[in-house]
Biotite code that builds the C-alpha atoms (Angstrom):
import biotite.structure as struc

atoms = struc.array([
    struc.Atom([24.771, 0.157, 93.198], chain_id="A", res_id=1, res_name="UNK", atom_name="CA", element="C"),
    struc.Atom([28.127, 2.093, 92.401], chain_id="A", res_id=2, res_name="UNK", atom_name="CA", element="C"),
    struc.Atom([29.261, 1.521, 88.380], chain_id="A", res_id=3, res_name="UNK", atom_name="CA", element="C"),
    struc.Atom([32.828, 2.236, 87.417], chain_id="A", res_id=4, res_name="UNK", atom_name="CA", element="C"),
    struc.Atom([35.510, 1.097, 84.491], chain_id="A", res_id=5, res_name="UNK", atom_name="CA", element="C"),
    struc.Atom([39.307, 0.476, 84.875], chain_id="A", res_id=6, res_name="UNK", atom_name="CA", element="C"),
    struc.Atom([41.471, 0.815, 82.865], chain_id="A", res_id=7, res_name="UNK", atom_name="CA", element="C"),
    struc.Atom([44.347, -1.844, 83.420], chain_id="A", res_id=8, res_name="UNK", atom_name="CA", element="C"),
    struc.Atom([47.842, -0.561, 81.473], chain_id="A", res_id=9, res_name="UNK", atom_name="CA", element="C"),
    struc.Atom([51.136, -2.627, 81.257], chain_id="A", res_id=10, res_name="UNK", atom_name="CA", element="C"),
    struc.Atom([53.817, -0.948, 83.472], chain_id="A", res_id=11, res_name="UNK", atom_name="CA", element="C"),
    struc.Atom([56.896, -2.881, 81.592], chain_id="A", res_id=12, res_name="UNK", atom_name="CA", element="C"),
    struc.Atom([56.555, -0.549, 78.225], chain_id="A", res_id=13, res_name="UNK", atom_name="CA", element="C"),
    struc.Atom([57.555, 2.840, 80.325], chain_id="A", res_id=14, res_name="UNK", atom_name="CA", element="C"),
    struc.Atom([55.561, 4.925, 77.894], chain_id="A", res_id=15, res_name="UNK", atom_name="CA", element="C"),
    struc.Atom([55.123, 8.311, 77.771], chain_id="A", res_id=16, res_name="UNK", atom_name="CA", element="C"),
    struc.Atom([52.261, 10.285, 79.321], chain_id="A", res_id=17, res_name="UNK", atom_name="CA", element="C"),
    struc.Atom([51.192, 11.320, 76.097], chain_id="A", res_id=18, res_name="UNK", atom_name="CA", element="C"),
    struc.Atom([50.690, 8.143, 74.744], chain_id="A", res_id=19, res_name="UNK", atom_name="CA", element="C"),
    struc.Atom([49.685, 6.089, 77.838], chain_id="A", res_id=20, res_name="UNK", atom_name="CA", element="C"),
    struc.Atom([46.347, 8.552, 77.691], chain_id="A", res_id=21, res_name="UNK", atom_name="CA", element="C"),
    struc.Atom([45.889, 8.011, 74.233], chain_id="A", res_id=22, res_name="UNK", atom_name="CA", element="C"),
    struc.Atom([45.835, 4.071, 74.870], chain_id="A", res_id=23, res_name="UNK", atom_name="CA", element="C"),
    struc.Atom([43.412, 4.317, 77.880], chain_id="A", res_id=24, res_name="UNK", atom_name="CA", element="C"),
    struc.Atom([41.153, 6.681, 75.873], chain_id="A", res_id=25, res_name="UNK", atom_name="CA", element="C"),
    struc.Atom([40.675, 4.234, 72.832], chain_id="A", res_id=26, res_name="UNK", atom_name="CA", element="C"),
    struc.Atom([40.385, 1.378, 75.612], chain_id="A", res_id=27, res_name="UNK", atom_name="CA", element="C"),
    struc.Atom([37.382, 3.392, 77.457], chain_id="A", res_id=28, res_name="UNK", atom_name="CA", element="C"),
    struc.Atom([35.535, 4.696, 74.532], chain_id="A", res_id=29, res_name="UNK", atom_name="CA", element="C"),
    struc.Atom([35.882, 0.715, 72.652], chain_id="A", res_id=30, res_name="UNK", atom_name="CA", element="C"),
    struc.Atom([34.597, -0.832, 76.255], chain_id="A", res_id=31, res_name="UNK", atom_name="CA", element="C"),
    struc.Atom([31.715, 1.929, 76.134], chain_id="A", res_id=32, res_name="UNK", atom_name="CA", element="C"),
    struc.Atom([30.643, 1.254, 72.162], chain_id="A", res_id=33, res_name="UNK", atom_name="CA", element="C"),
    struc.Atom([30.699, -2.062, 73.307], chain_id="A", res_id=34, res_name="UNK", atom_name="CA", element="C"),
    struc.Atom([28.384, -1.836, 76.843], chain_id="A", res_id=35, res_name="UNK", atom_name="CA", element="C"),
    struc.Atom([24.896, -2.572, 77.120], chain_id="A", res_id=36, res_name="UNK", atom_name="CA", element="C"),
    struc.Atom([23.173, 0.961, 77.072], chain_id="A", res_id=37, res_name="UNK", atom_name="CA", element="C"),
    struc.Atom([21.391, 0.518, 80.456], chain_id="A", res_id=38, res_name="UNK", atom_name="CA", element="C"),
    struc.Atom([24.916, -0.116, 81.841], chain_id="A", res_id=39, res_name="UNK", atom_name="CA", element="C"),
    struc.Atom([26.292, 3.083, 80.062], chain_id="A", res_id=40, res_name="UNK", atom_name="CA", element="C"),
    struc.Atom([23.121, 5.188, 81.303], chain_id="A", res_id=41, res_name="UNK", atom_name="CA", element="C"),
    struc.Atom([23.600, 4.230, 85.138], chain_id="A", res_id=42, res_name="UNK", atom_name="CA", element="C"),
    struc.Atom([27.178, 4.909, 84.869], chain_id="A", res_id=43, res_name="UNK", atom_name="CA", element="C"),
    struc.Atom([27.393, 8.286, 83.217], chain_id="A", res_id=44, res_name="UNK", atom_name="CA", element="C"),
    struc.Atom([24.290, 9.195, 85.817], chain_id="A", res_id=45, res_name="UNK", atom_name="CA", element="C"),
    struc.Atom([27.175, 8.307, 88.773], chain_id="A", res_id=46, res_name="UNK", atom_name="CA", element="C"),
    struc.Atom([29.895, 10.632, 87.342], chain_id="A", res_id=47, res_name="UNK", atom_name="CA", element="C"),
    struc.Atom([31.437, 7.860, 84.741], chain_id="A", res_id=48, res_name="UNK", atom_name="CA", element="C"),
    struc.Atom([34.191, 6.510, 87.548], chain_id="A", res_id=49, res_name="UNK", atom_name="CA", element="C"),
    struc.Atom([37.363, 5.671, 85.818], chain_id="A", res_id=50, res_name="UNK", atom_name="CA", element="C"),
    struc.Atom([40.449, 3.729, 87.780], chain_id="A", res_id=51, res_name="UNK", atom_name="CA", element="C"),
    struc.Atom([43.643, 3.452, 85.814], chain_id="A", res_id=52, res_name="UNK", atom_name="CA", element="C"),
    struc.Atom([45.705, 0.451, 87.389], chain_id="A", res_id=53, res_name="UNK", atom_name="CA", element="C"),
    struc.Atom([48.768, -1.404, 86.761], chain_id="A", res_id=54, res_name="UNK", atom_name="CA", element="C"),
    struc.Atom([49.960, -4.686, 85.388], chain_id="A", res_id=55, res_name="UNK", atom_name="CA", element="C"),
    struc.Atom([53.482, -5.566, 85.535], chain_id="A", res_id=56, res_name="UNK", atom_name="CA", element="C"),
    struc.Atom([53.385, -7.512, 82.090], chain_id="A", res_id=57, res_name="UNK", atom_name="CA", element="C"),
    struc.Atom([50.974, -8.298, 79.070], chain_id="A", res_id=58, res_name="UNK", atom_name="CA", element="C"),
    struc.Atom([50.648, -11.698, 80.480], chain_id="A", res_id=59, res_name="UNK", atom_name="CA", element="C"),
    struc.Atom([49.031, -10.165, 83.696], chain_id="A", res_id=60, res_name="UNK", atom_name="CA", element="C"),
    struc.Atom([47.079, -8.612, 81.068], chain_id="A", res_id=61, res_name="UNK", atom_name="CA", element="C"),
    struc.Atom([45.379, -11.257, 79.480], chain_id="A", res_id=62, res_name="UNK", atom_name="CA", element="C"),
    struc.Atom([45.090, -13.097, 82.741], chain_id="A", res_id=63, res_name="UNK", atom_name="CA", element="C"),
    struc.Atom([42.960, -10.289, 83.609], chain_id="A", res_id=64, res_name="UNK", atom_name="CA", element="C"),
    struc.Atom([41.216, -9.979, 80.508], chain_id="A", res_id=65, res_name="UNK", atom_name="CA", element="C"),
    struc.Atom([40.521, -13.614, 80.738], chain_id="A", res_id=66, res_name="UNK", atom_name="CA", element="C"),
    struc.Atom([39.397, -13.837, 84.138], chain_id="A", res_id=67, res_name="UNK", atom_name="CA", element="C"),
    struc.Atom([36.815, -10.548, 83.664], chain_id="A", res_id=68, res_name="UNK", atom_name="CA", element="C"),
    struc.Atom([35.443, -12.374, 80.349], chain_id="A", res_id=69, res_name="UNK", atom_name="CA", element="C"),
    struc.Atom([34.519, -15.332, 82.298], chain_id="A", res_id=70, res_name="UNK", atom_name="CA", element="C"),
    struc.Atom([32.786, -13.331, 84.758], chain_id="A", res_id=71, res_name="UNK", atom_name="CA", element="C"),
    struc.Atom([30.517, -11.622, 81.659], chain_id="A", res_id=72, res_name="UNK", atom_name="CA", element="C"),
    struc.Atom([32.033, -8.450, 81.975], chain_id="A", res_id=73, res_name="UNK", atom_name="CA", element="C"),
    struc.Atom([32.981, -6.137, 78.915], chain_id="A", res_id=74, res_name="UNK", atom_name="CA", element="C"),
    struc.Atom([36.644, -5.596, 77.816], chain_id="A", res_id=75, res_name="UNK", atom_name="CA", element="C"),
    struc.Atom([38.498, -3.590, 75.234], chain_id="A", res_id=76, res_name="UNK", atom_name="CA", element="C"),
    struc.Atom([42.218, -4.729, 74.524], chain_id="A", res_id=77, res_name="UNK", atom_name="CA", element="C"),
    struc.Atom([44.294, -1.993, 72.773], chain_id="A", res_id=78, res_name="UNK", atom_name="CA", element="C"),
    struc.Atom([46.989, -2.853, 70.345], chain_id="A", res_id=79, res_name="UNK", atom_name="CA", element="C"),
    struc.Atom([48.652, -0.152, 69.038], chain_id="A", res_id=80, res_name="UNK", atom_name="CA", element="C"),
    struc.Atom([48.980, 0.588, 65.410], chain_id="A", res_id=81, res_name="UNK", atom_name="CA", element="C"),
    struc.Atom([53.293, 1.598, 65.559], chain_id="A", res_id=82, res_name="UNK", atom_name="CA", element="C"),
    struc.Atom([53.204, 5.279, 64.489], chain_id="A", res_id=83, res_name="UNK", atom_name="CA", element="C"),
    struc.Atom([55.150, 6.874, 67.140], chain_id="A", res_id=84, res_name="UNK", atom_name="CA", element="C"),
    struc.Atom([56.683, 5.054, 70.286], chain_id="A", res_id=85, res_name="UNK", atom_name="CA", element="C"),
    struc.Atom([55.952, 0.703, 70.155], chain_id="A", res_id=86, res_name="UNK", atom_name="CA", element="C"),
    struc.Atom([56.141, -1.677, 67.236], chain_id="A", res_id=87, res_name="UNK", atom_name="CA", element="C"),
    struc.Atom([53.481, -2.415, 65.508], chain_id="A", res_id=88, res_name="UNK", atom_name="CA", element="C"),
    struc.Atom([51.005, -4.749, 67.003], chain_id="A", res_id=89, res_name="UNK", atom_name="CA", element="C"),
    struc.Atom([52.123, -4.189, 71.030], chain_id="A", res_id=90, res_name="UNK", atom_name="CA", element="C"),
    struc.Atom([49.240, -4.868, 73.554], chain_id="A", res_id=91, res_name="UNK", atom_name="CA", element="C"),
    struc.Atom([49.224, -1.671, 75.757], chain_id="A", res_id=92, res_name="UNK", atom_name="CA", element="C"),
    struc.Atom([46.139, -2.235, 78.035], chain_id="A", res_id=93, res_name="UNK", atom_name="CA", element="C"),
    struc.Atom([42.751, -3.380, 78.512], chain_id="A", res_id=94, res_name="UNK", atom_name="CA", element="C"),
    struc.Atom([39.614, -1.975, 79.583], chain_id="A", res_id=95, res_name="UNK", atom_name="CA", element="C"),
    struc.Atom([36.655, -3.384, 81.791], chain_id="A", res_id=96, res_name="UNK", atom_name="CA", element="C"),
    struc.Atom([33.117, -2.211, 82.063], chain_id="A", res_id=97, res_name="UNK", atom_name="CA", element="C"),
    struc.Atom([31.564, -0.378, 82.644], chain_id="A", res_id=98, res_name="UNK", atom_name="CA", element="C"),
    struc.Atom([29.574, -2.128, 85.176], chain_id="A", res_id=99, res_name="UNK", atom_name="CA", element="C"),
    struc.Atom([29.039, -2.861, 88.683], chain_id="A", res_id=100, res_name="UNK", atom_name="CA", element="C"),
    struc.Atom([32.190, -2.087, 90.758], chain_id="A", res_id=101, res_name="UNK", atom_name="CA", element="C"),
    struc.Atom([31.256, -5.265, 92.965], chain_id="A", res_id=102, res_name="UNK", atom_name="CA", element="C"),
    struc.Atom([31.865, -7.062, 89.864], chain_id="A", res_id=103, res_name="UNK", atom_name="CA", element="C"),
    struc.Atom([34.733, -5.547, 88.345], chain_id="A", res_id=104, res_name="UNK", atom_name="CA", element="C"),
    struc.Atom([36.600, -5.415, 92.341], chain_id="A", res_id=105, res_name="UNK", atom_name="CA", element="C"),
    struc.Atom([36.524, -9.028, 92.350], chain_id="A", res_id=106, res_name="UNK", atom_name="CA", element="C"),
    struc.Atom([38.885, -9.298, 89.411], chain_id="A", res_id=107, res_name="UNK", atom_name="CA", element="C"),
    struc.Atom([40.778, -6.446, 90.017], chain_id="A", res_id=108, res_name="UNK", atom_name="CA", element="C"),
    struc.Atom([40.113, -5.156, 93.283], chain_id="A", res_id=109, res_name="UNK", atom_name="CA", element="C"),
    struc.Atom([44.299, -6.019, 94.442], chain_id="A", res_id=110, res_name="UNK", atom_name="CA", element="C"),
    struc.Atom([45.929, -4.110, 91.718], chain_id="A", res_id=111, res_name="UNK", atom_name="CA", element="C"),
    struc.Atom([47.345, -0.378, 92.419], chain_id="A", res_id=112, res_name="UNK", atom_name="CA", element="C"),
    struc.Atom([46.694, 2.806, 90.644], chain_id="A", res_id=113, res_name="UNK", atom_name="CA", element="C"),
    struc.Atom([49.674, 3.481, 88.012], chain_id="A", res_id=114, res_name="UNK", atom_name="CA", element="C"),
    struc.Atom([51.786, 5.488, 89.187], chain_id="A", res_id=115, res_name="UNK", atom_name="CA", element="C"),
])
């Protein structure tokens, strides 16, 4: 069984490289301090897969969010503290699993990779 984690990040705020890695870092390591540790283990044995995708919106976002927390699977949503580029208190992106990629495909298996 393959085990990944996306990363799913709002396309509508245009931000910079810079700080659209900084968002999907704290939303992979909070998913990961918040995994089961036998779902951690077989992942970091498989190379820790990471997807980034797009959402067009932050309600896409928490449709997302909402639809992988009714399956049972882990998420992190980043809100950003307003030190450099967004106000204070703007959702940025979410992160799922890690776990199973057959589970995490069936909530996000349509989206794209950002680009």
């Amino acid at each position: 069984m393959e085990y990944k984690q996306v990363i799913l990040v709002r396309k509508d705020l245009k931000l910079s490289k810079g700080k659209m890695s900084a968002q999907c870092a704290h939303a992979s390591s909070e998913a990961v301090l918040k995994s089961h540790k036998d779902d951690i283990s077989k992942w970091r044995n498989a190379g820790m897969k990471k997807a980034v995708l797009e959402v067009k919106t932050k309600e896409d976002l928490f449709k997302y969010k909402q639809q992988a927390e009714d399956t049972g699977l882990v998420v992190s949503l980043i809100t950003d503290a307003g030190r450099t580029e967004l106000e204070p208190g703007t959702v940025t992106c979410l992160a799922i699993g890690p776990d199973t990629e057959e589970k995490i495909d069936k909530i996000t298996g349509e989206l794209k990779l950002l680009s």
